[in-house]
C-alpha positions in Angstrom: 89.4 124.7 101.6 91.0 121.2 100.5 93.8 119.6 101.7 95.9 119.9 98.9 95.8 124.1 98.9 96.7 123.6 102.6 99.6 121.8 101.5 100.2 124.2 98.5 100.2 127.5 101.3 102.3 125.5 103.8 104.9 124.4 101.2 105.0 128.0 99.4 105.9 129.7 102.9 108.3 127.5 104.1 110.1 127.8 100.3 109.7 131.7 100.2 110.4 132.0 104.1 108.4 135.2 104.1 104.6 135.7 104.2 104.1 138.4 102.0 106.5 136.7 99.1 104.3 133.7 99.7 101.4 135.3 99.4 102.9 137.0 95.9 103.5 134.0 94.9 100.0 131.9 95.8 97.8 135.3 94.1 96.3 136.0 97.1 96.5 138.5 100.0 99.0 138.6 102.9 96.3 138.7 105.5 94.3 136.3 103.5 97.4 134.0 104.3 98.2 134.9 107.5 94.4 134.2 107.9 94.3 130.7 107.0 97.3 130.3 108.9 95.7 131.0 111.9 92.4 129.0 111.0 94.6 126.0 110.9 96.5 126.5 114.1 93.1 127.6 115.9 91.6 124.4 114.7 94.9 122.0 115.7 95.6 124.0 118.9 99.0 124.6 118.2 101.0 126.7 116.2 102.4 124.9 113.1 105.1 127.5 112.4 108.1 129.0 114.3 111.1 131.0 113.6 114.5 130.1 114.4 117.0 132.7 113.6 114.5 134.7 111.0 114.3 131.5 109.5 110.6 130.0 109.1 110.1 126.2 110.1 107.8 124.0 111.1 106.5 123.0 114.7 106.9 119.0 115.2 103.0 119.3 115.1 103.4 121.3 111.8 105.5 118.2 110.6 103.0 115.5 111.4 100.0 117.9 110.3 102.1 118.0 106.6 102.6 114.2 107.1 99.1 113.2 107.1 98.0 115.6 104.6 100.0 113.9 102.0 98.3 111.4 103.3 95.1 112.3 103.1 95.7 113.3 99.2 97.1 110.2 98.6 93.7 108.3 99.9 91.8 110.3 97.8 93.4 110.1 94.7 92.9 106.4 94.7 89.2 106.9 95.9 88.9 109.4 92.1 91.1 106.8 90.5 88.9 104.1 90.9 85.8 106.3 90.6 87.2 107.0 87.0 87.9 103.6 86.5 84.2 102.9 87.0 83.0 105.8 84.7 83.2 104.7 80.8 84.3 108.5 80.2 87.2 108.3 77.5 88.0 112.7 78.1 90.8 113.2 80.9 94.6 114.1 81.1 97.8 111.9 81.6 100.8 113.3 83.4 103.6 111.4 81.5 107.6 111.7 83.5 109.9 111.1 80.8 113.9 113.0 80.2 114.2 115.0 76.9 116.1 112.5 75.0 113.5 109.7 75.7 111.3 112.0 74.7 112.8 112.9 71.2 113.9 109.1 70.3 110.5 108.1 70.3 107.2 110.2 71.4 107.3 110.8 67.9 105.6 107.3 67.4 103.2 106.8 70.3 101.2 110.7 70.5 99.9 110.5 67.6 98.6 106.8 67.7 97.2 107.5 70.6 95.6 110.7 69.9 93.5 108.5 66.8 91.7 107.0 69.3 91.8 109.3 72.5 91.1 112.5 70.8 89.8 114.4 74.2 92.7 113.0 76.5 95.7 115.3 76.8 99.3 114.1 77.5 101.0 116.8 80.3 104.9 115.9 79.2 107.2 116.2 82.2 110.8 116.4 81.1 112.7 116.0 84.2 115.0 113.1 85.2 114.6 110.1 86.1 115.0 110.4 89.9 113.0 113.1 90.1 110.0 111.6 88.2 110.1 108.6 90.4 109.8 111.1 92.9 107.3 112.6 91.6 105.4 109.7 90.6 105.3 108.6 94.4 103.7 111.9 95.1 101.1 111.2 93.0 102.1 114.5 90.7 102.6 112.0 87.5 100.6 109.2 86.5 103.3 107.6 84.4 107.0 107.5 84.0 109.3 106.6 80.8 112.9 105.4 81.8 115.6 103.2 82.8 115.7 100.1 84.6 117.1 98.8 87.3 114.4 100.4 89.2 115.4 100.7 93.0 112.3 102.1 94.6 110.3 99.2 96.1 106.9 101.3 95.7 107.0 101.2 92.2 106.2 98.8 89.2 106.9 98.6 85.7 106.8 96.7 82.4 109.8 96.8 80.4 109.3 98.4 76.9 112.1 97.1 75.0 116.1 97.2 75.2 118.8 98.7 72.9 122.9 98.2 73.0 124.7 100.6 74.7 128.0 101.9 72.9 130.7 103.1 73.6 132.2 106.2 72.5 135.3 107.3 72.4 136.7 110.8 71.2 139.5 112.1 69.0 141.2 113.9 71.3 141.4 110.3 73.9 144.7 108.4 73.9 142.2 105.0 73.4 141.3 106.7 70.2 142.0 104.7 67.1 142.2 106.5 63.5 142.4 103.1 61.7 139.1 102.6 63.0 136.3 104.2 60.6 133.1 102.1 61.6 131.0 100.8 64.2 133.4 97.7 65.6 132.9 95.2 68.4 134.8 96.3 71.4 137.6 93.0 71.4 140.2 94.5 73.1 140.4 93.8 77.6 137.7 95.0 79.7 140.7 95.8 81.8 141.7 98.9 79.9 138.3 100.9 80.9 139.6 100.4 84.3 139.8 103.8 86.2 139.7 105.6 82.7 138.0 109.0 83.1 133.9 108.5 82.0 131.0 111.1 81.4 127.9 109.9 81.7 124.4 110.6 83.8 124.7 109.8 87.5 124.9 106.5 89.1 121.4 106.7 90.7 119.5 106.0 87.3 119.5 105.8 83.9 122.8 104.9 81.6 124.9 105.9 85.0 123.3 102.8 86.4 123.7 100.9 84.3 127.3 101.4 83.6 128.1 101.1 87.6 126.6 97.7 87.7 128.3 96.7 84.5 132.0 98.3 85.9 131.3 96.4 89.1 130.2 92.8 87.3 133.4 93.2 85.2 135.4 94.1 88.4 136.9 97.2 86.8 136.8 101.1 88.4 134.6 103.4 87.2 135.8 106.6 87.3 133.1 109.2 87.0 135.0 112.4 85.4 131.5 114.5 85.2 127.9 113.6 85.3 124.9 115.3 82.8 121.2 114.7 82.7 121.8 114.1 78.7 123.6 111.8 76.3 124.4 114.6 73.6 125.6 116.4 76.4 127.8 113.5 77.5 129.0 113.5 74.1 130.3 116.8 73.7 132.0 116.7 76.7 134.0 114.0 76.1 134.6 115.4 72.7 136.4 118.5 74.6 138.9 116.2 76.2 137.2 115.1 79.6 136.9 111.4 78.7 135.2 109.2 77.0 130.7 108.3 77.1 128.2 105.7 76.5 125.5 106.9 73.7 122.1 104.2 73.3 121.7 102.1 69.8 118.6 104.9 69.5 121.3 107.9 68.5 124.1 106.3 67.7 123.7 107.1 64.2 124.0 110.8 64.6 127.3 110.3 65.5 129.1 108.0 63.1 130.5 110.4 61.3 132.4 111.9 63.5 135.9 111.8 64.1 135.2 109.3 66.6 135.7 105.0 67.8 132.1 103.6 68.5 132.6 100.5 69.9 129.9 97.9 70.9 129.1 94.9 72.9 127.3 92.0 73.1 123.8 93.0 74.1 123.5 90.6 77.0 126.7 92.1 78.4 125.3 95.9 78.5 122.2 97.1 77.1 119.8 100.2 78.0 116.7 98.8 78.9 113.4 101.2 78.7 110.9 101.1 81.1 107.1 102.4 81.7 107.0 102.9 85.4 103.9 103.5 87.5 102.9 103.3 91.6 103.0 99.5 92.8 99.7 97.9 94.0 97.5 100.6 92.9 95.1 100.7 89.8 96.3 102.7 86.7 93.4 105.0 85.5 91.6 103.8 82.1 93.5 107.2 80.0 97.0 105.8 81.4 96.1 102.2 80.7 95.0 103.5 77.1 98.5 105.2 76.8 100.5 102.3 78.0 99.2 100.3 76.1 100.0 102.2 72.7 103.6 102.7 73.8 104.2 99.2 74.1 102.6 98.3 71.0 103.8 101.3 69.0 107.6 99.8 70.2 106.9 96.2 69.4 106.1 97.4 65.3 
């Protein structure tokens, strides 16, 4: 049995806290499971599990027997990696992290240009956010990530894709709200005013949230976080229901001029949402995810 269905089992009891759920949920047997338990432990010499209060954890030998398995997997993905990289064969698969609204601004343009000339390579989407990608990406469960900058995480690399204005949106129902205002204006009035006023955006770990903390905390002004959402059109209608006001990308901000709305923007150098391709630092991308890479960035440079 491999390492990484050692992990899989360990994982899957330890999240279902219960053999025979765990077993359910691996499609196998209970004594099939309780048997490669006990392989393990026999092999080790110590028990990797105990309960505490009906509650199944793991043994400080369990933890370190977990620790280097993820280990292990991480070793030999880069040993297939490069083995891949060596091979000339254009058919694999490319685990791509990317949020749902990344996804609809612009897959559009790059899977199909990509699929011309990698016809047997298929893109696995991941829609999750952005911390959890990174996340993932470290765990070697994606290949590639699509997001934000600033990127935190010192154990990973990007290139930046391209960059966009960020504006800002402010509801009917706000007391900013202006109804002489019809179009798309600069936003000339005191940074001051955004002080402390009630905001919806994602949260302040990635993405537009981010971005908006470090431009709050340049301008020396509070942000005041009313609600946080994984989406912008989400953001949106909340603020539209009275909660405050949101931040919506240059990349949408035309589905929303017609509302009964202020869009506001600012000079580009002052705020801007800047799109990243993300990847593991210091370790060889495979030739598929080079191949994808570099489509997106040329597909975004036309």
């Amino acid at each position: 049995m491999n390492n990484s269905t050692k992990l899989s089992y360990i994982n899957t009891i330890l999240k279902q806290q219960n053999l025979t759920k765990a077993a359910k949920k691996l499609y196998i047997s209970q004594p099939y499971l309780s048997k490669i338990i006990k392989n393990i432990e026999e092999e080790l010499g110590v028990q990797i599990f105990y309960k505490n209060k009906n509650i199944i954890k793991l043994t400080f030998a369990g933890e370190r027997y977990i620790h280097y398995l993820k280990q292990i997997n991480k070793i030999e993905n880069k040993l297939y990696n490069e083995i891949s990289l060596i091979k000339t064969n254009k058919k694999g698969k490319v685990k791509l992290g990317i949020n749902s609204a990344l996804a609809t601004a612009f897959l559009y343009k790059v899977i199909p240009e990509f699929n011309k000339n990698n016809p047997d390579v298929i893109i696995e989407l991941i829609e999750k956010n952005q911390n959890i990608s990174e996340y993932m990406l470290i765990e070697n469960d994606l290949d590639l990530v699509i997001g934000m900058s600033p990127i935190a995480n010192k154990n990973l690399s990007y290139n930046t894709l391209y960059s966009e204005k960020l504006y800002l949106f402010i509801p009917k129902k706000h007391h900013l709200y202006n109804p002489k205002v019809k179009n798309i204006s600069k936003f000339n009035k005191p940074l001051y005013i955004l002080n402390n006023e009630p905001i919806v955006t994602t949260p302040e770990k990635y993405g537009i949230g981010h971005t908006l903390k470090i431009f709050f905390e340049k301008n020396n002004i509070e942000l005041n976080t009313a609600i946080t959402t994984s989406t912008v059109p989400t953001a949106v209608n909340l603020a539209k229901s009275g909660i405050g006001m949101t931040f919506i990308p240059e990349t949408i901000v035309d589905d929303y001029i017609n509302e009964e709305c202020n869009i506001y923007y600012f000079n580009k150098s002052d705020i801007k949402a800047e799109y990243v391709a993300i990847y593991r630092k210091d370790e060889l991308l495979s030739e598929v995810t080079t191949n994808l890479l570099n489509i997106i960035l040329e597909t975004l440079k036309k």
